[in-house]
C-alpha positions in Angstrom: 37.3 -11.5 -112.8 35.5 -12.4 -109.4 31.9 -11.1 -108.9 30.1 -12.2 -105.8 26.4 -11.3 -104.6 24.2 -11.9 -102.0 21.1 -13.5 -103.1 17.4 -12.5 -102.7 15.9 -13.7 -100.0 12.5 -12.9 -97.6 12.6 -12.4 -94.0 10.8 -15.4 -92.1 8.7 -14.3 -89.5 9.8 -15.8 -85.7 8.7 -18.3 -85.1 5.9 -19.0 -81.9 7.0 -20.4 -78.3 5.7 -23.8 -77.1 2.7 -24.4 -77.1 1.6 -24.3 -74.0 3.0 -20.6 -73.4 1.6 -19.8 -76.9 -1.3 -20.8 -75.0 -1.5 -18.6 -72.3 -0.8 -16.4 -74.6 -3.5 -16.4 -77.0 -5.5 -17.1 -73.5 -4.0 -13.7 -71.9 -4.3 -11.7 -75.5 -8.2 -12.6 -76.0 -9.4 -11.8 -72.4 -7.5 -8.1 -72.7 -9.1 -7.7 -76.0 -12.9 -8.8 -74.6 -12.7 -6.5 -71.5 -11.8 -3.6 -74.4 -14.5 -4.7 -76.8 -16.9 -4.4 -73.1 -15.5 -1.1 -72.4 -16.1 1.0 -75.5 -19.4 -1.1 -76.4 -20.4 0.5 -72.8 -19.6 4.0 -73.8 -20.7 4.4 -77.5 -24.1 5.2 -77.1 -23.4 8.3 -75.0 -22.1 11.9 -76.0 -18.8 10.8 -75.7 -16.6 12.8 -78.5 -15.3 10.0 -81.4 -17.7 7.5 -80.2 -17.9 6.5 -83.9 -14.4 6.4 -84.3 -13.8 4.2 -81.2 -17.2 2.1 -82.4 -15.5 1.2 -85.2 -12.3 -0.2 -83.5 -14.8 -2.1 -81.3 -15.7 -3.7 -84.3 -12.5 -4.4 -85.4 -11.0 -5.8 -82.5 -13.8 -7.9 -82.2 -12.9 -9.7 -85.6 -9.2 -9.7 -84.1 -10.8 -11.9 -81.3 -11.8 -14.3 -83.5 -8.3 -14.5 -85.0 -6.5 -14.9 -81.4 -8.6 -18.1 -80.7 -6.9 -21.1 -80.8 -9.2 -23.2 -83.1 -9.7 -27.3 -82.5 -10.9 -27.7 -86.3 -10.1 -31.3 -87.1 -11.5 -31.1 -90.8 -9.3 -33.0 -93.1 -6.4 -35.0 -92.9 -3.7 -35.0 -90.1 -2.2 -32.5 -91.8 -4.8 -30.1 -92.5 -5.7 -29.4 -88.5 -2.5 -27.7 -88.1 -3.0 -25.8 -91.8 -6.3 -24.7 -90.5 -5.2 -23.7 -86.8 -2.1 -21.7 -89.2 -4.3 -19.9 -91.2 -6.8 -18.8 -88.1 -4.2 -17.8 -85.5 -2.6 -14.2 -86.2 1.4 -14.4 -86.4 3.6 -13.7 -83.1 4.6 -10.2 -85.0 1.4 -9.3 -85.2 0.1 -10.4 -81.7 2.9 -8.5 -80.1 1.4 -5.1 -82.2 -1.2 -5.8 -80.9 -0.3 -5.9 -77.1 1.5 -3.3 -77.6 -1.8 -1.0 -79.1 -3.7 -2.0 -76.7 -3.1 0.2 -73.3 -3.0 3.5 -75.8 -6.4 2.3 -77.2 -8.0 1.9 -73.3 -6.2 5.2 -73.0 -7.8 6.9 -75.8 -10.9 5.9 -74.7 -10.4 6.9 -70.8 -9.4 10.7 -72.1 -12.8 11.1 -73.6 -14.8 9.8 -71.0 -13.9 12.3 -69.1 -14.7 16.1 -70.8 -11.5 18.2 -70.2 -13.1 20.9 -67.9 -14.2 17.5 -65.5 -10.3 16.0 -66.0 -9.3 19.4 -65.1 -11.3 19.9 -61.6 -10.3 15.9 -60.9 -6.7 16.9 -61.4 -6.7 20.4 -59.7 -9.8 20.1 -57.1 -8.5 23.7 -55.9 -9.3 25.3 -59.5 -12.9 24.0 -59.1 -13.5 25.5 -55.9 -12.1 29.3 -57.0 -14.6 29.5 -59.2 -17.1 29.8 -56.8 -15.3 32.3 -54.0 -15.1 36.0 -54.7 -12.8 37.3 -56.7 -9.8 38.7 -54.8 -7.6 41.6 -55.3 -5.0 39.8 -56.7 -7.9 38.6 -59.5 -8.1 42.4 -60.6 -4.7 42.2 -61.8 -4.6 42.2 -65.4 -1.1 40.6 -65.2 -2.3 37.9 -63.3 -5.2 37.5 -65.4 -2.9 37.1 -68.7 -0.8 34.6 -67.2 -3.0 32.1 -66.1 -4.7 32.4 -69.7 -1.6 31.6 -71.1 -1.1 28.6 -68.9 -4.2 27.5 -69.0 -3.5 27.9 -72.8 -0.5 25.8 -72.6 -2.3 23.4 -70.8 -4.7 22.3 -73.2 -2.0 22.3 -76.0 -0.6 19.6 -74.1 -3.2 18.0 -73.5 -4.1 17.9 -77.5 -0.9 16.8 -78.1 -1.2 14.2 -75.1 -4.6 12.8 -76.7 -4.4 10.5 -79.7 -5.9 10.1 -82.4 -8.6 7.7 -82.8 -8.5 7.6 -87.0 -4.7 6.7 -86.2 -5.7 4.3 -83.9 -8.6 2.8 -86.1 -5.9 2.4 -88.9 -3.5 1.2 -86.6 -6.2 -1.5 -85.6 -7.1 -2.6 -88.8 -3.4 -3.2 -89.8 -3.3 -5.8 -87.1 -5.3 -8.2 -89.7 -3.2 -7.4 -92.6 -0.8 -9.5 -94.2 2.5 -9.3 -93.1 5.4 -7.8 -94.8 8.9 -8.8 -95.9 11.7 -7.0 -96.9 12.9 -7.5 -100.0 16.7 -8.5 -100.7 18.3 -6.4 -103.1 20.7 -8.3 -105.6 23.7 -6.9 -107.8 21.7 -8.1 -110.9 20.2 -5.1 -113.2 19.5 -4.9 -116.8 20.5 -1.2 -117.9 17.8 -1.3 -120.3 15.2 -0.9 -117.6 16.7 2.0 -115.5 16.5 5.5 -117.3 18.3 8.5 -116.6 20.8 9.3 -114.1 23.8 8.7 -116.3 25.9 11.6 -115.3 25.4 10.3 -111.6 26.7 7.0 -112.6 29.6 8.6 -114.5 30.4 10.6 -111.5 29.9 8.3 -108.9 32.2 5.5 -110.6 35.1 8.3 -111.1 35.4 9.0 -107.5 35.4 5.3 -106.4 38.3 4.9 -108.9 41.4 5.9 -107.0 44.1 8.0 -108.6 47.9 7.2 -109.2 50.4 7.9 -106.8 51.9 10.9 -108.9 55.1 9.9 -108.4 56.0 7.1 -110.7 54.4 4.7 -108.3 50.8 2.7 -108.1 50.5 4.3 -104.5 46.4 3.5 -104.5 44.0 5.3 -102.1 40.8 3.5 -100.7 37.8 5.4 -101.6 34.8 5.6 -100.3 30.8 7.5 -101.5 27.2 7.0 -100.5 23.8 7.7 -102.1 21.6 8.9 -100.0 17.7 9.8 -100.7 14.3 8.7 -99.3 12.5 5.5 -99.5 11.8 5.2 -103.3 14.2 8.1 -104.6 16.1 5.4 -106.9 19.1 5.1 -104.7 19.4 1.3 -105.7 19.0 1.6 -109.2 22.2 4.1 -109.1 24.6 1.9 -107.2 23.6 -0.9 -109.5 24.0 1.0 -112.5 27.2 2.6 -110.6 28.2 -1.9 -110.0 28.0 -2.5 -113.8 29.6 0.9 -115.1 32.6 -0.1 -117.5 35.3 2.0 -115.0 34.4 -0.5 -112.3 34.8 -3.7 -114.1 38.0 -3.0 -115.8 39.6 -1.6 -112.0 38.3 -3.9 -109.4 39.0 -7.7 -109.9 36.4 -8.1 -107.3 33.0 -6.7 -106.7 30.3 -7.6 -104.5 26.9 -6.5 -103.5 26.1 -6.7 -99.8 22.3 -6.2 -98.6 22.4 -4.7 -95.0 18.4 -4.6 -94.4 16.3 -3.4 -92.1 17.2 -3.0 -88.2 15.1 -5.5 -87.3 17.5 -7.6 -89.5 20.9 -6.4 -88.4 23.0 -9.3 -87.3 26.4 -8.6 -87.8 27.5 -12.2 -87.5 25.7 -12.8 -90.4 26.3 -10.0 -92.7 30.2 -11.0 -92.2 29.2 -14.5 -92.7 27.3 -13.9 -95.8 30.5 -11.6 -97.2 32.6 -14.0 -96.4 30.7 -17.3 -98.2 29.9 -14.9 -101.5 33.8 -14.6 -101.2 34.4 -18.4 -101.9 35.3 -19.1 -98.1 33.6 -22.5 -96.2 31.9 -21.1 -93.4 31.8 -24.1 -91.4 35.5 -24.1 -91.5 36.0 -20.2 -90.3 33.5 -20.9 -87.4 35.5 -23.3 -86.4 38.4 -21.0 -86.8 36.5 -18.2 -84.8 35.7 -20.7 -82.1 39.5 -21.7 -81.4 40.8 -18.4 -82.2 43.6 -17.1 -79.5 41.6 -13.6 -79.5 38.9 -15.6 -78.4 39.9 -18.0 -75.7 41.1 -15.2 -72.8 37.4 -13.6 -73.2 35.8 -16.8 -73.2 38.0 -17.6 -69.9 37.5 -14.7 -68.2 33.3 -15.3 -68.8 33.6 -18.8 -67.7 35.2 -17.6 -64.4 32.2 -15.1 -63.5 29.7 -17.5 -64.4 31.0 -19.8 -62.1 31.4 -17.4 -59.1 27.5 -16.9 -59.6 25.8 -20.3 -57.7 22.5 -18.7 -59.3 23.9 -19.0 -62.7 26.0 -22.4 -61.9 22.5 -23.5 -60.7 20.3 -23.2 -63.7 22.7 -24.2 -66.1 22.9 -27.6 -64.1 19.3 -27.9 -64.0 19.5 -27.4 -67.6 21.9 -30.1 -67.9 19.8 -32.7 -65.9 16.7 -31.7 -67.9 19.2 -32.7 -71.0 20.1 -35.8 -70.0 16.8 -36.9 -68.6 15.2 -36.9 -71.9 18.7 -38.0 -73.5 17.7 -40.9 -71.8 13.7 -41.2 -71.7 14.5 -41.1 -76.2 17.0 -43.9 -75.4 14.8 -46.5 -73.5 11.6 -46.0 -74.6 11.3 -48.8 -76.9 9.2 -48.5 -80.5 5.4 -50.1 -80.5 5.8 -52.6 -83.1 9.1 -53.4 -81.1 7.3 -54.3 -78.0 4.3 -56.6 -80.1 7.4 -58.3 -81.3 8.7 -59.2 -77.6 4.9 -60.2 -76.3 4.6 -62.4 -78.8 7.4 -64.1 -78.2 7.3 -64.3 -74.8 3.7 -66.0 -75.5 4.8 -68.4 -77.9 7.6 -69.6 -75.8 5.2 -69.8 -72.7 8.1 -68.2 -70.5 7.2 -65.9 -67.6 9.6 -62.5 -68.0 11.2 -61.7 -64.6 10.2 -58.3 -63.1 12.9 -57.0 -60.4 11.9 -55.8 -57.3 10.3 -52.3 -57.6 9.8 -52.6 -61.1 7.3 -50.4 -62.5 6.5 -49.3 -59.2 8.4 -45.9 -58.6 9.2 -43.1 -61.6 12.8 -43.3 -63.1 15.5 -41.5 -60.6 16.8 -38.3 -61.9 20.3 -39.2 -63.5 23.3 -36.9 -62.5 23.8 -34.2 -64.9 27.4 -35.4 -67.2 29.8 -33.2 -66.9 30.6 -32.3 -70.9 26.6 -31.6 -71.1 27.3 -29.4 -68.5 30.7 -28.2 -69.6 29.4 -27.4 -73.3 26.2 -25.3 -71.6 28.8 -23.5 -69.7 30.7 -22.6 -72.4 27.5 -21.5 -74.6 26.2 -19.3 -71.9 30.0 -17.6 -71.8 29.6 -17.2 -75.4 27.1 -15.1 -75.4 28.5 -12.3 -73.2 29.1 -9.3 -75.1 33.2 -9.5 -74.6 33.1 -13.0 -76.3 31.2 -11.9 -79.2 32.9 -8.6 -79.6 36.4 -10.6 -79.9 34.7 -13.3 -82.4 34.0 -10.1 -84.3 37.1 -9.2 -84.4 38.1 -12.3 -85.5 35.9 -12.7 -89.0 36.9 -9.0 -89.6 40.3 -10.0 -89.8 39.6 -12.8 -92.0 38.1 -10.5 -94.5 40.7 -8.1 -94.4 42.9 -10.8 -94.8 41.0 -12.4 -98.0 40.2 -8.8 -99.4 44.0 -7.6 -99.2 44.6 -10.4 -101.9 43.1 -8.4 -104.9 41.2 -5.2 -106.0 37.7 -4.6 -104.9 34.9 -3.0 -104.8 32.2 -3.7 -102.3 28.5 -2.1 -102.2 26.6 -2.1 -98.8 23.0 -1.0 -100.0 20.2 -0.2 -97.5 21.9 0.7 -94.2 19.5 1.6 -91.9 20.9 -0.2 -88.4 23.0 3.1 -88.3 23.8 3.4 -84.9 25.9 5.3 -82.0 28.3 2.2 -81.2 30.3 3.5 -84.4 30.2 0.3 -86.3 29.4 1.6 -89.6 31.0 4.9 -89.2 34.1 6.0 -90.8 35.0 2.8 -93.0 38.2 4.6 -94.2 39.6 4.0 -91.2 42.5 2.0 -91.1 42.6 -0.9 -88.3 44.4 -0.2 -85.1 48.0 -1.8 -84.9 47.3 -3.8 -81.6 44.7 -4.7 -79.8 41.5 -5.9 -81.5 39.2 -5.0 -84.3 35.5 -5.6 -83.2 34.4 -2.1 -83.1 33.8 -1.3 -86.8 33.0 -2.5 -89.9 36.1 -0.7 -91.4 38.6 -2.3 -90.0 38.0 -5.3 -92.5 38.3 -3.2 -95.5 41.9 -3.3 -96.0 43.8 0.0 -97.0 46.9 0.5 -98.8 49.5 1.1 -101.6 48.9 -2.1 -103.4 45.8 -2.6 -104.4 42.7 -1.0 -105.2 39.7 -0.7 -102.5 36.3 1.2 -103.1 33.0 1.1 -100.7 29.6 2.2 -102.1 26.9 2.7 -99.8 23.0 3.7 -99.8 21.3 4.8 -96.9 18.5 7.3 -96.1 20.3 9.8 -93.7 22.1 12.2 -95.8 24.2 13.0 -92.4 24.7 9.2 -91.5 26.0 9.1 -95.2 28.3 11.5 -94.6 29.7 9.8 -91.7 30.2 6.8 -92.9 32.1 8.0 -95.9 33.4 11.1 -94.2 35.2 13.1 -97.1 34.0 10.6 -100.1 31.5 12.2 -102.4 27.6 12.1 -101.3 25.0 12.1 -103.8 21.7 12.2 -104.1 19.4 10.9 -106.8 17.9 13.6 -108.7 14.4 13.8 -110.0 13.8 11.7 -113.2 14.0 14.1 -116.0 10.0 13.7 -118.1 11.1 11.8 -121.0 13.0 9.2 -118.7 9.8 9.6 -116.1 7.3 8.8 -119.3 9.5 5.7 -120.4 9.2 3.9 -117.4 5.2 5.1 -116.6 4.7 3.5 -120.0 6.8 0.4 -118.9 4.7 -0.2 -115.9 1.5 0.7 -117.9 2.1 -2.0 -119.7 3.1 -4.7 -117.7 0.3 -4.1 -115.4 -2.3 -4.3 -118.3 -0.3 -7.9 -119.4 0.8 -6.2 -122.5 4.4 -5.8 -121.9 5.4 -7.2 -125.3 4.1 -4.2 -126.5 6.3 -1.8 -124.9 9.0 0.0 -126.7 11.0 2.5 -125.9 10.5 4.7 -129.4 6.7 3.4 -130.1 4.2 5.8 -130.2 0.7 4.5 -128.0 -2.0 5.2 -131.3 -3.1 1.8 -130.3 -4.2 2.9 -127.0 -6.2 6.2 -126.7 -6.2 6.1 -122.7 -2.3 5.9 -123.0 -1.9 8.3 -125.3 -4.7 10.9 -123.5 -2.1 10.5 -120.2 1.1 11.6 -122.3 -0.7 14.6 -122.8 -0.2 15.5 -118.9 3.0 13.3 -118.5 4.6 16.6 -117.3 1.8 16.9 -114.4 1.9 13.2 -113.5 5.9 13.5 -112.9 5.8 16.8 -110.8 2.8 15.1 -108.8 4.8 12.2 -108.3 7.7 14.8 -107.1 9.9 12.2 -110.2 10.2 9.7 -107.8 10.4 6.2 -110.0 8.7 3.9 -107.2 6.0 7.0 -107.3 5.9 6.7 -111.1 5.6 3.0 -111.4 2.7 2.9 -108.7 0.7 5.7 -110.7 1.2 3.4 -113.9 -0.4 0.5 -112.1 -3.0 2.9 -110.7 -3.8 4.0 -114.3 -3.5 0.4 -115.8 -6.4 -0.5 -113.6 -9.0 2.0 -114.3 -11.2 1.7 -117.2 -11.7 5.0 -119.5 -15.5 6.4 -120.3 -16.7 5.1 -123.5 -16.6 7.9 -126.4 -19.5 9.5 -127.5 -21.1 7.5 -130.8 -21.8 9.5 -133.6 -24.9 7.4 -134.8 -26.4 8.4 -131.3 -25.6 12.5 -131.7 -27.1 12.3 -135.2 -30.5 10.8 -133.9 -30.3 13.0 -131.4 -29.6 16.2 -133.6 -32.4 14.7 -135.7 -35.2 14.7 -133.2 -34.1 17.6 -131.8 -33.8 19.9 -135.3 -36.8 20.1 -137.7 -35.6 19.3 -141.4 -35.2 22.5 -143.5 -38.3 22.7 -145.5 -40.1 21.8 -141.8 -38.5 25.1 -140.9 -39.6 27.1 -143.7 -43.5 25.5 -143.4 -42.5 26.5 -139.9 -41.7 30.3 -140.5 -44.5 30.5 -142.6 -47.0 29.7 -140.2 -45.3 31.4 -136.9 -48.3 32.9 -136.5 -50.7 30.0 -136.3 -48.3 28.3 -133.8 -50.2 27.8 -130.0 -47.9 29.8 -127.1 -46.8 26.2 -125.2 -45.4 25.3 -128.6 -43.9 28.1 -129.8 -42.0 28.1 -125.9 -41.0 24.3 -126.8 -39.4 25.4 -129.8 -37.4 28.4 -128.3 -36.1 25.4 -125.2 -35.0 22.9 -128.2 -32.9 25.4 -129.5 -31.6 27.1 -126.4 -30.4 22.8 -125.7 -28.8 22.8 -128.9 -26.5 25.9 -128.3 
């Protein structure tokens, strides 16, 4: 039996320019974030409305500032400038948010120096002056009167809705220095121990994915298709993993593999079909090569060639580009290495020879060499490449090279996390069969092959119920259902655990005597589920929540009996006491009645 899956990886920020535009850059970025900081410091000591608010993103920006310097620090070794110049710098990710917040900060702070009743004369001077003419006849119109309340009304609920929010703003501001964050790859491994509950789903979900017989006498085998679909944290992982490992699928599908889609900001659908593809035992260096030669790929690739060359713009840059290339092919080529030119002196010296210097020598720069014509031809043909008919047919290509290396057994493929879903139909429908002729780069589908031989299943996860739906069309949609309390309680204690370094301690049946805190939240395990709507990435983050704090300190009995000592006269004390009630002064007798009113 086959099983492939796609590793876990993290998604590496892009990297910067050249330096010299990163540069400019950090240059450009630092002088828009200055003439900010100048603005608002300008306005926060008026009545302005949220001058706190925009007082604190002043200060904020002004620690940005610091972070949007290029630094010259030359502490260390070689190696430890450019550590240090790293560490100081924000990312390019993070400088583009931060262009990009920018203009709706400076507009922020232009709507409140303005009050609204002064925006609205400056926007309808005409409105200013009525309200010092007499009022007309038209005015006494009660009508009239309601309808320019109403749009006055309207108005200002625009112009709420219009205005934003400086504590978004100031949040939105502060994330700017906070560390940036990668997506996680999900993997096909899962150890059933650690994922409670949602059995029947699995049970369920693993039935319908299995296709039924023919009916008559025949193995006539359906493709099947179901999604999971839920919000961020709902558990929709954990089911199609538990759903990957159920007995049904590993005694149907000779093949199974797990298939991380991502984010959007991800979603390259050469390299999901790549990835497929090598997790499928295939070289990939040999089916690029395949792709690149392919007959469905050559006419496109013609036709692209043809237009680029009827553009002398185009034709024009790519041979710049060319002679650019084969300058500094060159410049690497001749300029000779250090120690290698000490060598030649040397020699020349010892010898007491003279070398000959040609005319013009060292006199005039290097002439420009002609561009070659295969640097040129292979620029050409990497510019055509990337035209949207090219890469549609090299699609097309690889999908047919995975319907072809599927159609050789049973399988059953999970696509978890598909969030690129998109209008271009690419993920919709994957029970649809490919078309007869022409070619197959328009969906995903099309390389899941369909028919009466073998077995083919596709389980999906994505967030849209609807886009689920689509996708799968008439295959069964689930959702995750709430974690029923026991199962909620076994992995709060899990987490619990683990988060106080104790995890060897955890057991599924163990009662938590050893732990009073523990055992005082079990009591309310039933509120802590509801509040975390039974949500397990809810429930786990409440454990590690609780894991952290540190319970008040019981009350100690030697303490209460002191205290109940010094607060209670002894018995015969009371008697001597009742005795002499009458000989008692009035402050004590009051300071007797308060000890006892405290003890109740």
């Amino acid at each position: 039996m086959a099983e492939s899956e796609v590793k876990e990886s993290t998604q590496q920020p892009a990297p910067a320019g050249p330096a010299g535009d990163e540069s400019e850059q950090l240059k450009k970025l630092h002088s828009d974030v200055q003439s900010l900081c100048d603005d608002i410091d300008r306005e926060v000591d008026s009545n302005m409305p949220g001058r706190d608010d925009l007082a604190e993103i002043s200060n904020v920006l002004k620690v940005i500032k610091g972070r949007i310097t290029p630094t010259t620090t030359t502490t260390g070794g070689d190696g430890d400038a450019s550590k240090d110049k790293e560490q100081q710098v924000l990312p390019q990710s993070k400088r583009e948010e931060l262009s990009n917040l920018l203009p709706t900060i400076r507009r922020a702070l232009q709507q409140r120096k303005q009050p609204r009743s002064k925006q609205d004369e400056a926007h309808h001077p005409a409105a200013a002056e009525t309200k010092t003419k007499a009022p007309s006849a038209s005015s006494c119109n009660p009508f009239t009167k309601a309808r320019q309340s109403e749009r006055r009304r309207r108005q200002e609920e625009e112009d709420d809705e219009e205005a934003v929010s400086l504590k978004l703003l100031l949040r939105l501001t502060q994330n700017v220095l906070e560390p940036e964050q990668y997506y996680e790859w999900t993997t096909s491994y899962v150890d059933e121990d650690r994922i409670y509950g949602w059995q029947k789903e699995a049970d369920e979900l693993a039935a319908a994915l299995v296709a039924p017989d023919g009916g008559d006498g025949k193995e006539g085998f359906l493709f099947r298709a179901a999604g999971i679909a839920g919000v961020h944290g709902s558990g929709k992982t954990a089911l199609a993993q538990k759903v990957f490992v159920h007995d049904k699928a590993k005694d149907n599908f000779a093949l199974r593999l797990w298939v991380c889609v991502g984010p959007p900001d991800s979603e390259d659908r050469f390299c999901l079909l790549y990835r497929m593809l090598d997790n499928l035992g295939l070289d990939t260096a040999k089916v690029e090569d395949i792709v690149d030669k392919s007959n469905a790929v050559k006419p496109h690739r013609d036709a692209a060639v043809e237009r680029i060359r009827n553009d002398p713009a185009k034709v024009a840059a790519i041979r710049n580009k060319a002679n650019d290339d084969m300058n500094h092919k060159a410049d690497g080529e001749k300029k000779p290495d250090s120690d290698s030119v000490k060598d030649d002196d040397t020699k020349t010296k010892e010898e007491g020879a003279v070398p000959a210097k040609e005319d013009g020598a060292g006199e005039q720069p290097p002439k420009e060499q002609p561009a070659d014509d295969s640097i040129f031809e292979q620029l050409l043909k990497e510019e055509a490449d990337e035209s949207p008919e090219v890469q549609k047919s090299k699609i097309g290509v690889l999908l047919y090279i995975l319907h072809m290396t599927l159609s050789k057994t049973s399988y059953m493929i999970v696509f978890d996390d598909i969030r690129a879903y998109g209008d271009d139909g690419w993920y919709s429908n994957l029970a649809l069969p490919p078309p007869p002729e022409g070619e197959w780069g328009d969906r995903l589908g099309y390389g899941l092959p369909k028919g009466n031989q073998h077995r083919g299943a596709v389980l999906l996860t994505c967030r849209n119920e609807d886009h689920a739906r689509s996708m799968v069309r008439t295959g069964r949609v689930v959702r995750p259902p709430r974690l029923h309390p026991d199962d909620a309680w076994k992995l709060f204690r899990r987490e619990y655990y683990q988060a106080k370094g104790q995890a060897d301690k955890f057991k599924v049946d163990q009662d938590d005597d050893d732990d009073a805190f523990l055992k005082e939240l079990k009591q309310m395990k039933e509120q802590i589920v509801n509040k975390c709507l039974g949500l397990p990435v809810a429930i786990a983050e409440a454990a590690k929540g609780f894991a952290a704090l540190q319970p008040l300190p019981d009350d100690d009995p030697t303490h209460d009996a002191e205290a109940k000592t010094n607060n209670k006269p002894a018995a015969a004390d009371q008697t001597a006491s009742a005795s002499n009630k009458d000989t008692l002064q009035p402050g004590a007798e009051e300071s007797s009645k308060a000890a006892a009113t405290d003890d109740d």
